[in-house]
C-alpha positions in Angstrom: -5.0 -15.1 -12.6 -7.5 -17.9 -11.0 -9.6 -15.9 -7.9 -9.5 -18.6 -5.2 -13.2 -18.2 -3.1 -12.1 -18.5 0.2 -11.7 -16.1 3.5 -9.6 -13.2 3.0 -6.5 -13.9 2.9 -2.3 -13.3 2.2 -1.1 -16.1 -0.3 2.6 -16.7 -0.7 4.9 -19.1 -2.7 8.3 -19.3 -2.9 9.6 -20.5 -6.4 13.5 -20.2 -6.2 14.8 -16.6 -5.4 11.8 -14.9 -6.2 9.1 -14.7 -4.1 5.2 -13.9 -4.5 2.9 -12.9 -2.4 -0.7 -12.2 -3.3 -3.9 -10.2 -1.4 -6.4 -12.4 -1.8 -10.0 -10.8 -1.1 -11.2 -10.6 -4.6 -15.2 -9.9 -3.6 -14.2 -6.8 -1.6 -11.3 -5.6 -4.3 -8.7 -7.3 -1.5 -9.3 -4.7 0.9 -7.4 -5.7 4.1 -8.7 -6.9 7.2 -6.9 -6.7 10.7 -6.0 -10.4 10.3 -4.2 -10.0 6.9 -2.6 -6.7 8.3 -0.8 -9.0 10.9 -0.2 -11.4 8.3 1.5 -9.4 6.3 3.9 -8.2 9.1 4.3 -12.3 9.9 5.3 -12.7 6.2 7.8 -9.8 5.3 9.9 -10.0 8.9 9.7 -14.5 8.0 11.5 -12.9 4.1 13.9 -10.5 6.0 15.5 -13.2 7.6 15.7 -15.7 4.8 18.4 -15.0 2.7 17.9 -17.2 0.0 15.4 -14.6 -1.4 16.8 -12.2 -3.9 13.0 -10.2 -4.8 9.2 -10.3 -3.3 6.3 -9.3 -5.5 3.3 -7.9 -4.7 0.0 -8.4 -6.3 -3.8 -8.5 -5.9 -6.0 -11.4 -6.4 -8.3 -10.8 -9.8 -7.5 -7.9 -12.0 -10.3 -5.2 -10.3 -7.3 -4.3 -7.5 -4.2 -4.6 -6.1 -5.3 -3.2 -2.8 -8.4 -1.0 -2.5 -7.9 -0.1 0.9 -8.7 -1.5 4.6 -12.0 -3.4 5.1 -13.6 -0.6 6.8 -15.7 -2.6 9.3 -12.7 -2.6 11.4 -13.2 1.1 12.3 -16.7 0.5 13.5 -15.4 -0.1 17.2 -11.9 2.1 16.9 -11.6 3.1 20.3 -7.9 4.7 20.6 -8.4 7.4 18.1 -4.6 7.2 16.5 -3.4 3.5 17.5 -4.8 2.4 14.5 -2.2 4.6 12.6 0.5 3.5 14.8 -0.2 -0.2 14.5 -0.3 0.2 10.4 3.5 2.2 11.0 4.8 -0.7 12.5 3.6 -3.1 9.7 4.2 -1.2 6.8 7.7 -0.3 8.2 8.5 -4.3 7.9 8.0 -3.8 4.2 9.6 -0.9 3.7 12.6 -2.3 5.4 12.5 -5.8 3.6 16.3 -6.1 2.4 15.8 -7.3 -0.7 14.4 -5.6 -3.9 10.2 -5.3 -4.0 7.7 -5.2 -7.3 4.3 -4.2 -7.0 2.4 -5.9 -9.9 -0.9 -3.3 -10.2 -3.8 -4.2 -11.7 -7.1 -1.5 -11.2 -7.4 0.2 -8.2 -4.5 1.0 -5.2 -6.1 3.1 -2.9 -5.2 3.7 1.0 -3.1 1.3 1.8 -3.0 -0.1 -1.4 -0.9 3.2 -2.5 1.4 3.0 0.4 1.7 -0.6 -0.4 2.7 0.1 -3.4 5.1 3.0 -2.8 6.9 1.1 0.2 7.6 -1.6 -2.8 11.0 -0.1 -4.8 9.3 -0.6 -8.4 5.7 -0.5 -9.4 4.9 -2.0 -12.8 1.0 -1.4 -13.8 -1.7 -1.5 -16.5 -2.3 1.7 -18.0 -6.0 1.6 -16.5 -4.5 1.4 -12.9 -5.7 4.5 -10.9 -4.1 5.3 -7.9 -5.0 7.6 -4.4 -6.2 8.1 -0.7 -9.3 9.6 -1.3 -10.1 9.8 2.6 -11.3 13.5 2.3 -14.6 12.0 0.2 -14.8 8.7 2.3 -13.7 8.1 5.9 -12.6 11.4 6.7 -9.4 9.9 8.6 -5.7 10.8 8.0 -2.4 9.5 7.8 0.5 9.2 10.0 4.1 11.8 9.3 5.6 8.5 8.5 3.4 7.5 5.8 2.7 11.2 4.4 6.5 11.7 4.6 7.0 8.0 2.8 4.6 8.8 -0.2 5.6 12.4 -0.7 9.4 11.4 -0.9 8.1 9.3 -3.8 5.3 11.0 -5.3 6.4 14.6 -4.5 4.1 17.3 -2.4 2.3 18.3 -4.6 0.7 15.1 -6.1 -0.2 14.5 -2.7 -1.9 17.0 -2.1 -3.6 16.3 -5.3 -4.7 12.8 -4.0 -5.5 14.0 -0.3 -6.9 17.3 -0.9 -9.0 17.0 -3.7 -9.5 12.8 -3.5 -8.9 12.3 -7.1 -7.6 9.1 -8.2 -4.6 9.8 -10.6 -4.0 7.5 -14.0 -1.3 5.5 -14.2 -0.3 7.3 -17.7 0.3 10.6 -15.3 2.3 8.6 -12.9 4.9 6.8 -15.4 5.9 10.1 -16.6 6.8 11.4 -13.2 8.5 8.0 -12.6 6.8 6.9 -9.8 5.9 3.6 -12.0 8.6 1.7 -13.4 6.6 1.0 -16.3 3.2 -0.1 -17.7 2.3 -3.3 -19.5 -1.3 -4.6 -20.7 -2.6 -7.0 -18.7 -1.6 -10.0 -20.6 1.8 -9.1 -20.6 2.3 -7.1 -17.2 3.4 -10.5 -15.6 5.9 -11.5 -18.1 7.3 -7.9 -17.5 7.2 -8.0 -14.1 9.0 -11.9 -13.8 11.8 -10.5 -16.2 12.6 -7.6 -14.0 12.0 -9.3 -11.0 15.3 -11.5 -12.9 17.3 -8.8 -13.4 17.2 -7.9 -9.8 17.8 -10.9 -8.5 21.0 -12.0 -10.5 22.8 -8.6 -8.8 24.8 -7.8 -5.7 22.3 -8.3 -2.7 24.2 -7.0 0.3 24.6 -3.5 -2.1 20.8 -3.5 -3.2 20.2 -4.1 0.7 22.4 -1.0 2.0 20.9 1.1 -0.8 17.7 0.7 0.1 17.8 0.7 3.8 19.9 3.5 3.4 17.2 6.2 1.7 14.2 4.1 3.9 16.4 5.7 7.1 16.6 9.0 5.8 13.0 9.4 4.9 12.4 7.9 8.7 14.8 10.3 10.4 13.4 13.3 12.2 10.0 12.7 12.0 7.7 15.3 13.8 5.0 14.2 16.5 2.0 14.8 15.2 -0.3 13.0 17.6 -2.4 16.0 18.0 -3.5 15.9 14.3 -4.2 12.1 14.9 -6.0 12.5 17.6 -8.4 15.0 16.5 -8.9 13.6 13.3 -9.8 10.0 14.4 -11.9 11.3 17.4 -14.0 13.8 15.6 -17.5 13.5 14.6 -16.3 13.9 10.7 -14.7 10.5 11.0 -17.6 8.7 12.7 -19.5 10.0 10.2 -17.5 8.5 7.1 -17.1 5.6 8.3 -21.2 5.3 9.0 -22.2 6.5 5.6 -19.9 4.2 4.1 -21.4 0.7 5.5 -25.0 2.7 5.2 -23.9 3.1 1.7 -24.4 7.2 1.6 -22.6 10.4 0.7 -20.8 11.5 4.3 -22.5 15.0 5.6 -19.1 17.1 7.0 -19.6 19.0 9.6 -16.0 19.8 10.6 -16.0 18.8 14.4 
């Protein structure tokens, strides 16, 4: 697809009952910024309450990424160690909670909040080069929040996330279509075709069914969540995280020093 060069930004068009919605900053492998963060909460609560929308896809500018992550200069003056993973709950919880059906279109990399992205979308159709993780243990040194972990490891299982958070690999998207996490795989010449025809198929069915089936399981992953502020807490005010986020704008391998 044609890379627009402009600020970084959320792109959407409506074309009948489908719509499309693209993360547009292609020079930094559309990593969000704050601003696009707030747009996309603008965006998916505007979709929840049109009803003339049947499906939403997701995709990245370019073909390097659907989402590599968060534009990390925002963490350079994070003051209130875990309202940053509070804020990101509220907006990701507008996705998961969009009533009608979602398709993440992946192209290269879905890392951070590219993979929840992706798993708070119902299907995820990719390349077969699309790698997918949260390899903060090697970069930032930050963590999630129980409602994301608990979100991803309903759909990944425990112990593919461990695999992603404990060791930072980033996992093929060959390994991931046999578990059934993706919905399928297509070659990049192809994987929009793919993803318009099932994006078809979804919309010609029953919505108000599609809508309590999905909002259904999204309410039982969200019940009984424990507080683990205390984890937060100490992971976003501890030297470690300074650190990672330090030697990634000084373009260095983080030294941990687990405090």
């Amino acid at each position: 697809m044609t890379i627009d060069s402009k600020p970084p930004c959320l792109d959407l068009t409506i074309n009948g009952k489908i719509a499309r919605l693209t993360f547009n900053n292609p020079t930094a492998r559309n990593a969000l910024t704050w601003p696009m963060y707030e747009e996309l909460k603008k965006i998916c609560d505007s979709l929840a309450g049109n009803p003339d929308i049947r499906v939403v896809i997701f995709r990245g500018a370019g073909s390097k990424a659907f989402v590599s992550g968060s534009d990390i200069q925002q963490f350079v003056d994070l003051q209130k160690d875990e309202a940053y993973e509070v804020a990101v709950d509220h907006i990701f919880a507008s996705l998961q909670q969009l009533p009608m059906p979602t398709i993440a279109l992946i192209e290269g990399l879905a890392v951070g909040s590219g993979l929840l992205i992706a798993t708070a979308c119902d299907f995820r159709i990719s390349t077969p080069e699309a790698r997918f993780g949260i390899p903060v243990a090697k970069t930032l040194g930050n963590c999630l929040s129980p409602s994301n972990l608990s979100w991803i490891a309903a759909h990944l299982g425990i112990p593919m996330v461990k695999k992603m958070l404990l060791t930072a690999e980033l996992i093929k998207a060959p390994e991931l279509l046999e578990s059934g996490f993706i919905y399928q795989t297509a070659d990049a010449a192809e994987i929009e075709s793919v993803t318009n025809a099932l994006a078809e198929k979804l919309s010609a069915l029953a919505p108000i069914t599609q809508k309590a089936s999905k909002l259904t399981l999204a309410r039982l992953l969200q019940s009984n969540l424990p507080d683990c502020t205390d984890l937060m807490r100490e992971t976003y005010n501890s030297k470690d995280f300074r650190e990672g986020v330090n030697a990634f704008l000084e373009g260095r391998p983080p030294q941990w020093v687990g405090k």
